[in-house]
N, C-alpha and C positions, 0 to 999 in steps of 0.2 A: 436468584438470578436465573433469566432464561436459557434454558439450552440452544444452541442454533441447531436451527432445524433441518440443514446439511451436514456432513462432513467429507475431509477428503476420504477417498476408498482403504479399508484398510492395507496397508503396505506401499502407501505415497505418502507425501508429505509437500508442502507446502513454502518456498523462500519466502519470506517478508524481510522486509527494511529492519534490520542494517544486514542480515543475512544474505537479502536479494541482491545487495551491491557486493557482496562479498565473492557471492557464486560466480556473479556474472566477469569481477576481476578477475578468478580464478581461469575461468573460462579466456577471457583475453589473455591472460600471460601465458597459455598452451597455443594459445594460436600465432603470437608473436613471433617465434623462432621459426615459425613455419611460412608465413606471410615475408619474413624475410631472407628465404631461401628460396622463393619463386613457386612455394605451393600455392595454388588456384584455389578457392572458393565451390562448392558443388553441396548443394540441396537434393536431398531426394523426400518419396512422400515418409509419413509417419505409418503406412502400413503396404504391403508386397502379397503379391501371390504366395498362397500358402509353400509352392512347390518350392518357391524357390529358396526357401529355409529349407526345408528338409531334403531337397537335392543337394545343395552348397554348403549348411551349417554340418549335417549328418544325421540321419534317421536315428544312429545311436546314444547321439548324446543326449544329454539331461533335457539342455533345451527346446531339442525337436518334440522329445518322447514326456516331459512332464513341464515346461515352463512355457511356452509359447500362447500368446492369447487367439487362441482363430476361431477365426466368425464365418461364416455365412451372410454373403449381401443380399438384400433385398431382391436383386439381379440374379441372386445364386453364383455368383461368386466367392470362391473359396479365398480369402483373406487372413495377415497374421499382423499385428503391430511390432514393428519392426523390432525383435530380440536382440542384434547385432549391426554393425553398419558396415561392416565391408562387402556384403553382397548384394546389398541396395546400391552401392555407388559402383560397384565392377558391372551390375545391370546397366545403371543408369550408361556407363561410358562405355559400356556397348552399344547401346539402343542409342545412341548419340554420334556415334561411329569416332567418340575420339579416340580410339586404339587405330584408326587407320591415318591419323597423321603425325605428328613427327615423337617418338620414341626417347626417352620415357613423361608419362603422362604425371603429373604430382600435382594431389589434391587433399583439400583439408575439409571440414565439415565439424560441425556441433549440432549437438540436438536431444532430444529425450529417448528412452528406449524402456520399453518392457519384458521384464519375466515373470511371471508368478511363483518368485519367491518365497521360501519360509520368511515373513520378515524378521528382521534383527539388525541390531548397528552396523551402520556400512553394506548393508543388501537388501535393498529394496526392489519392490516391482515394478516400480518407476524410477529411472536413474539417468542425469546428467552427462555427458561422453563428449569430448572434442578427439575426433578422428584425423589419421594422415593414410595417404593411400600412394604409392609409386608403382605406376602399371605398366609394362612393359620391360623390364630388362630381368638379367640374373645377376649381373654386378655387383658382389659384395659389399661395394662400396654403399648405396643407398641402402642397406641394410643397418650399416653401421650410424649411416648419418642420420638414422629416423631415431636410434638409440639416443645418440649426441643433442639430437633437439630436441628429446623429451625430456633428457637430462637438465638441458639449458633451462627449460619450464619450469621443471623444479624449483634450482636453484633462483630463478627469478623471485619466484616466491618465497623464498628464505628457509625453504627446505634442508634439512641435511640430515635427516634421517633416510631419505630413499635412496637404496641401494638396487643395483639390476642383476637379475640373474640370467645365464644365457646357457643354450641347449643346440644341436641339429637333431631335427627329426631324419633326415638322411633326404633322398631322393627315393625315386620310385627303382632307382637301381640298388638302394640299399635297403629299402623295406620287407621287403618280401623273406628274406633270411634271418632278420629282425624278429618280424612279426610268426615265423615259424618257431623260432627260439622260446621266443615271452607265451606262446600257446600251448608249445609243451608244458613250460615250467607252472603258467598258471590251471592245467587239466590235472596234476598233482596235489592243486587244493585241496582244500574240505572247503568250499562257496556256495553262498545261497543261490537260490534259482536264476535271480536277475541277474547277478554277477558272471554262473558261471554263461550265460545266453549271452551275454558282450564280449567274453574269451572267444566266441565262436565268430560274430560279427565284427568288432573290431577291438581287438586286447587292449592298444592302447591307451582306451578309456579307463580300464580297472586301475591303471596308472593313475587317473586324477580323483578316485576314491579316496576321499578324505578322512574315512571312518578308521580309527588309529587298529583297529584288528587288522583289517586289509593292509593301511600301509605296513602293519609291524610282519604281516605274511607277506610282502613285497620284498623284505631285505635281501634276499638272496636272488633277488629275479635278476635276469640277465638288461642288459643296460645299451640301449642304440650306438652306443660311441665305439662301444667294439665292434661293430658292425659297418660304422662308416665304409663306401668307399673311398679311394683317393679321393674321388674330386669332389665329392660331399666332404670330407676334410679340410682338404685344402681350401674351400669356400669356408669352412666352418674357424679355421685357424688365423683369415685373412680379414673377416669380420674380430675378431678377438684382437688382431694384431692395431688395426685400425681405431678400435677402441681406446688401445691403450698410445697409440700415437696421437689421439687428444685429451687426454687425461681425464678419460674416462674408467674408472676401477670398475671391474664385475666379478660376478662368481660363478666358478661354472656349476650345473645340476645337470647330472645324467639323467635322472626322473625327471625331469619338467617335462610337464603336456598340458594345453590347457583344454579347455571345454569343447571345442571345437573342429571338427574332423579334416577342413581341409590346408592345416601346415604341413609345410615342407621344410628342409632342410635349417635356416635358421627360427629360431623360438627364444622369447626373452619376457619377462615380466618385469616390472617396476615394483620393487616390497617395498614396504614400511611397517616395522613389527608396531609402533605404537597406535593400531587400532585396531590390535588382535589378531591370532592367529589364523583364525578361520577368516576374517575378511583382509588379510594385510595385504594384498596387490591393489595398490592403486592404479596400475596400467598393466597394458602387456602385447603381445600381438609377436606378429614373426610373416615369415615367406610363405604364399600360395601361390606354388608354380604351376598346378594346376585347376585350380577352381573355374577357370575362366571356361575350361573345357567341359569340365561338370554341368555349367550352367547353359550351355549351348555356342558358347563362341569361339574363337579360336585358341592354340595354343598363346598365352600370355603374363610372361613369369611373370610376380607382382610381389607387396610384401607392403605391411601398414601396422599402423597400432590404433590402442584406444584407449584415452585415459580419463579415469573416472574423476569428473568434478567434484563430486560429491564427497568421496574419499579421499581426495586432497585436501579437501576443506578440513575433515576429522582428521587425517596429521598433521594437520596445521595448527589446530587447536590443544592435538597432543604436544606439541611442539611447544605449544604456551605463546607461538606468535602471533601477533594482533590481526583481527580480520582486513582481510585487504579490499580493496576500493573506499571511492570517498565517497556519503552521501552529505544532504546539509545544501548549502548556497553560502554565497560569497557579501550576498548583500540582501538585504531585507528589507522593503520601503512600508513606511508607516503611514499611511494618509487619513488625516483628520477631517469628515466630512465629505458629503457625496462629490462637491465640485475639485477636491484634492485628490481622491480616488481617479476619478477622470483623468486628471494631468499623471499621474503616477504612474498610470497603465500604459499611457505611449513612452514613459522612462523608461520604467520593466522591460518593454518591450524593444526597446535599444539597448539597453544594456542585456538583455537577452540574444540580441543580432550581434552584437561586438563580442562573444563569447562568455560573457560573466554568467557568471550562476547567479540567478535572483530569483526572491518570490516576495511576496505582498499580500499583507494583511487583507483581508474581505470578510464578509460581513459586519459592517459599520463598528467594529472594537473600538473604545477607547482606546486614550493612549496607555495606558498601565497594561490592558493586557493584551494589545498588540506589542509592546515592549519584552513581557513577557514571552508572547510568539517569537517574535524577532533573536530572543535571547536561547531558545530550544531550536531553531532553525539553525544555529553554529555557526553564523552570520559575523565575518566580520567587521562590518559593517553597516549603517542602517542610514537611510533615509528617510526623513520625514519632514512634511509636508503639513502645514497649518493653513486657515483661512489668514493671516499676515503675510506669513511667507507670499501666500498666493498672492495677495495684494501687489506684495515686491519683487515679484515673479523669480523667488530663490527656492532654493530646500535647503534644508539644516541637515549635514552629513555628520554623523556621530561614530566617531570608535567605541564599539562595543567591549572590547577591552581595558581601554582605557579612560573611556567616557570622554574625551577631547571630542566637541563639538564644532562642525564651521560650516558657516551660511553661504552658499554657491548659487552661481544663476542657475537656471534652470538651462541653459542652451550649456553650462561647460559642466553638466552631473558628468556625462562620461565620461570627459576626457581628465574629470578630478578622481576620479571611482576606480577607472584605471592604473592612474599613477599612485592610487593611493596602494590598490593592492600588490601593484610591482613591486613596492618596496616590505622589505622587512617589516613583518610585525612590531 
């Protein structure tokens, strides 16, 4: 057998049927909860000025310093395919001036994203993400409620293994005596060179060191919560309080940090242990009360998430529950003959206007193995069409299930096709 003489790149991969209705359900049931609390819609490109990942994401993390794809334009343009989405869309709603009208902004998005990842299950360099973004306030409340409708997504999907963990990174009024703390205790190490180069630039990050010598030398590190101020607490308690006034259960983690330099105060991730330790966050996101500034625009508190499509799907399957969305058609016309083909195509094509799901045999098949088609299609359904029929200007409407047959004019297919499938199987 021949090799194709392409493949995808190593560390992509590729949705097909039934997988590709699967993602794309997945994908709709994150944007649901969101669509029906008044988040907007918001596109940006699939690649950014290099700057502005490495201004906004942070020059020390993983991403800026070892995963990011940049090129060079043609133009000479310094370019990066987009690693992350909240600083693509906090551009775009600047450059759009909607931070100058009416307070707070909430916006959703879907789309693809790259890092060059080590690959392995659940971390790829191309990856799946429906995002939510709320710009403009500090109100613990939208903090909480972006929790609550990522959770509702979940559960939509018949989730029940994801569970949320939540953190404060503090404010810039509680960082600084923080981060003086965790740079003593981490200059006390024995750390390799890179390690100890980020104690120096930004400690934080040694926190999201996954490699179990660093975490098991972490146990005794000092921990942001004692550091809180009041009102970084008070935000931090009133988010937690608000959780559990809709019955929403979490856990707290004094060590959560994620990959990315500009959080503030609240921090939370989405786990699920059943697709491994090393990739179990299927979402996660928190407050950036100040990125907005980093990137050139005004002060403007904000706070969003992002949740991996792709790793939803692989707890969904650890879950052992069935792929979600429907592929197939509802009906399947079978036309015997060029001049029944003809007539079939303007049915299809009405029963394709009135909502049904059809499709129709082509290239000239007999009937056996357009039946056959018909029967792989998942068709409940089927019509067909003979040179007789034509004669009597009917079609013979067949339960596929049943095999009960009946001859219908050709002016009332729809309105028999219809009622057929209203009712019960």
């Amino acid at each position: 057998m021949n090799q194709p003489a392409f493949r995808a790149p190593k560390g992509t991969f590729d949705f097909v049927p039934p997988r590709g209705e699967a993602i794309l359900a997945v994908r709709d049931a994150m944007a649901e909860p969101l669509r029906h609390a008044g988040y907007g819609y918001i596109e940006t490109p699939s690649f950014e000025e290099t700057a502005l990942f490495a201004r906004g994401v942070g020059e020390s993390t993983d991403i800026v310093t070892k995963e990011m794809y940049s090129f060079t334009t043609r133009g000479g343009d310094e370019v990066t395919l987009r690693p992350e989405g909240t600083a693509p869309v906090l551009r775009a709603a600047l450059e759009n001036g909607l931070h100058r009208g009416a307070l707070p902004v909430k916006l959703w998005y879907s789309g693809s994203y790259y890092r060059y990842e080590r690959p392995q299950k659940g971390r790829y360099r191309h990856f799946s993400q429906v995002g939510a973004e709320v710009l403009g306030t500090e109100d613990p409340a939208v903090d909480a409620e972006l929790i609550v409708l990522a959770m509702d997504a979940y559960r939509s999907l018949g989730l029940t293994g994801v569970h949320v963990v939540v953190n404060s990174l503090g404010s810039e009024e509680s960082r600084p005596a923080y981060r003086a703390a965790l740079q003593e205790y981490l200059r006390g190490l024995d750390l390799d060179e890179d390690t100890a180069r980020r104690v120096e630039i930004n400690p934080l990050r040694v926190l999201d060191d996954k490699r179990p010598e660093i975490q098991a030398a972490l146990a005794d590190a000092p921990v942001i919560s004692d550091f809180l101020s009041a009102a970084d607490r008070s935000h931090h308690d009133m988010v937690r309080s608000l959780l559990t006034d809709a019955g929403v259960p979490y856990r707290d983690d004094p060590r959560l940090v994620r990959g990315l330099d500009y959080y503030t105060r609240t921090l939370f991730e989405f786990v699920h242990e059943g697709i491994g330790a090393a990739q179990s966050a299927v979402g996660g996101g928190g407050r950036y009360d100040g990125l907005s500034e980093l990137i050139g625009g005004p002060r403007l508190p904000s706070v969003g998430w992002a949740l991996g499509a792709d790793r939803t799907l692989l707890a969904m399957e650890a879950e052992g529950l069935p792929l979600p969305g429907r592929s197939g058609v509802d009906v399947f016309a079978v036309p015997l003959g060029e001049e029944a083909a003809r007539t079939l195509f303007g049915v299809v094509a009405e029963l394709r206007r009135a909502g049904v799901r059809a499709d129709m045999s082509v290239g000239g098949r007999g009937l056996k193995g357009a039946m056959k088609a018909a029967d792989r299609s998942g068709a409940r359904l089927a019509v067909v069409i003979g040179e007789r029929d034509l004669a009597e200007n009917v079609a013979q409407v067949k339960d596929l299930e049943s095999g009960e047959q009946q001859g219908v004019a050709l002016a009332d297919v729809l309105g028999h096709v219809t009622k057929r499938l209203a009712s019960p199987a």
